[in-house]
C-alpha positions in Angstrom: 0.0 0.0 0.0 2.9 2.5 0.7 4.6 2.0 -2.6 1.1 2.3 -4.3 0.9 5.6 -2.3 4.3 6.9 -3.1 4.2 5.6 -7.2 0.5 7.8 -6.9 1.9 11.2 -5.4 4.8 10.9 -7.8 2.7 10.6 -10.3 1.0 13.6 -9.1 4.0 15.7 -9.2 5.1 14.5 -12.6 1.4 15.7 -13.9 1.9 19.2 -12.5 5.2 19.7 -13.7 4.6 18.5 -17.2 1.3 20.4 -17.7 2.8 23.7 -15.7 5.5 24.3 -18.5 2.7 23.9 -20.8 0.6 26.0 -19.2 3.2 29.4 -18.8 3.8 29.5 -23.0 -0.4 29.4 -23.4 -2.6 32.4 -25.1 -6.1 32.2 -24.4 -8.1 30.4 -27.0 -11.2 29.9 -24.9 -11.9 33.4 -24.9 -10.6 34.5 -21.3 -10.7 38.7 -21.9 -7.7 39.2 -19.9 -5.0 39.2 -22.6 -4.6 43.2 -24.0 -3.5 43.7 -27.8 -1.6 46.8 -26.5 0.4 44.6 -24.4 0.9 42.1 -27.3 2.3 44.9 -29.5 4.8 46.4 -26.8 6.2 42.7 -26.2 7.2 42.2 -29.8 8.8 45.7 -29.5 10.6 44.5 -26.6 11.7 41.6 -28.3 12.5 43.3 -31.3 15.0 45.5 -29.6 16.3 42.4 -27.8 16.8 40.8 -31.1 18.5 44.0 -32.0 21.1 43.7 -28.8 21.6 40.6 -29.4 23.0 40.5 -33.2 25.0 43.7 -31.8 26.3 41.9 -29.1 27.3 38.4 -31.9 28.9 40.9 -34.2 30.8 42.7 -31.7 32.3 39.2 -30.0 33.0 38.0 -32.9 35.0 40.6 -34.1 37.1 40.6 -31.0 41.0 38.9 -31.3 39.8 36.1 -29.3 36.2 35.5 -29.3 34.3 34.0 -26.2 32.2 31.4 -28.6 30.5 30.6 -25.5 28.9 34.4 -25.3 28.2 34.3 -28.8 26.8 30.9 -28.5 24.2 32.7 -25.4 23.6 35.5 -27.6 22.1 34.0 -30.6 20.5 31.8 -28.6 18.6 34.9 -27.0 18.0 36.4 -30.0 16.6 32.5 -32.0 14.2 32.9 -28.7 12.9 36.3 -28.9 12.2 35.8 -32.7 10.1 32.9 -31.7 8.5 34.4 -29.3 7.5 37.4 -31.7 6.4 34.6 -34.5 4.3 33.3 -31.2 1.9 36.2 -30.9 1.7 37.0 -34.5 0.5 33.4 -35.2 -0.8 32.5 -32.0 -2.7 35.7 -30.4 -3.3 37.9 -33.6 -3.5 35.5 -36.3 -5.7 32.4 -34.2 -7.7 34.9 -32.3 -7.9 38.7 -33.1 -7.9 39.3 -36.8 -11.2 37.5 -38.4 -11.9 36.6 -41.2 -13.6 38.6 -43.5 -15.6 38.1 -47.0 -14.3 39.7 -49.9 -17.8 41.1 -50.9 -17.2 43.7 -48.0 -14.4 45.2 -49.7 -13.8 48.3 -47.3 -13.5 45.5 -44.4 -11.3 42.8 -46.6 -9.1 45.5 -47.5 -8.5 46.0 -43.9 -8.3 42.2 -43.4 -5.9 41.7 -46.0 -3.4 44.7 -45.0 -3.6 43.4 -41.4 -2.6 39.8 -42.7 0.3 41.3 -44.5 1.9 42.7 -41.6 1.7 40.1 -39.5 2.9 37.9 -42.2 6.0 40.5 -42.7 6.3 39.9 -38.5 6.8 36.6 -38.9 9.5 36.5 -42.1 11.4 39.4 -40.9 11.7 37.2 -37.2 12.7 34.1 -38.9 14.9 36.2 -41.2 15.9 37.5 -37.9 17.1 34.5 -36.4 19.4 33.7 -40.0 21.6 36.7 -39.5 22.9 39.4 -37.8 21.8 41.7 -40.9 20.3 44.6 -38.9 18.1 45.9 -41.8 16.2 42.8 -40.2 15.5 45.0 -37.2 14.1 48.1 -39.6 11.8 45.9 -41.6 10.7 44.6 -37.9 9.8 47.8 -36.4 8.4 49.6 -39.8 6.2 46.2 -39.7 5.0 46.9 -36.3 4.7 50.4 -36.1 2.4 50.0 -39.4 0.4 46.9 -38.1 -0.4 48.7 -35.0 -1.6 52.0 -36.8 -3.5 49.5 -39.0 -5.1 47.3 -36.2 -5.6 50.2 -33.5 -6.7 52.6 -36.1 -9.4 50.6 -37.9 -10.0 48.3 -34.6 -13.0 50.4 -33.2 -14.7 50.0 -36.4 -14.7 46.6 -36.5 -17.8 44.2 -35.7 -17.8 41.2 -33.9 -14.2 42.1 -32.8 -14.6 40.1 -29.3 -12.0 38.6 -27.1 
């Protein structure tokens, strides 16, 4: 009985710690209202200008007469995760959730559609183009892309019907 008691609370433990990590990288899908779209569009700032640091930070250590591989190793590593991480909310928050989908016979409404689906797909090359190289034009396309989707979503957002979280 005390092994079956000890195999069942270590089960236990193993549940919560599996479905935990799961848990912390999870967007509302069921709708829960609390995530903001604000707050969405300042973290992919953030993680632009991480992004940004971080191919600084590969080009200036590797440039040095003995480069710490290690360092350079941590920083691309930083900036693979922060372009995921952008490519996250794009797909997984804006794309799954926020922008709907709109029929082409409302054209003043599709156009919006289709200029918000743009962007985001611009997000999401210029991220994994991002995470290729320490070209920093990478970083310009990223924050022209954001800076336009959010005049383009916040602008036209009031307008929209059936625009729920």
């Amino acid at each position: 009985m005390k092994n079956y008691k000890n195999l069942l609370i270590a089960g236990i433990f193993m549940l919560i710690f599996t479905t935990a990590n799961h848990r912390s990288y999870a967007h509302c899908e069921i709708p829960c209202g609390i995530f903001e779209d604000t707050v969405r569009v300042e973290l992919i700032k953030e993680h632009i200008t991480t992004i940004e640091k971080s191919m600084k930070m590969i080009i200036e250590l590797s440039n040095e007469e003995s480069p710490d591989y290690n360092q350079i190793v941590r920083w691309v590593i930083n900036k693979e995760d922060h372009a995921n991480k952008i490519q996250k909310i794009v797909s997984q928050y804006f794309l799954h959730q926020r922008i709907k989908p709109v029929e082409p016979e409302n054209e003043e409404l599709y156009e919006k559609y289709i200029e918000r689906l743009t962007l985001l797909h611009d997000l999401s090359i210029y991220a994994m183009k991002a995470k290729q190289t320490t070209d920093l034009s990478y970083i310009k396309k990223l924050n022209r892309a954001i800076h336009d989707f959010e005049h383009a979503y916040f602008h036209t957002h009031a307008h929209d019907h059936g625009h729920k979280h």
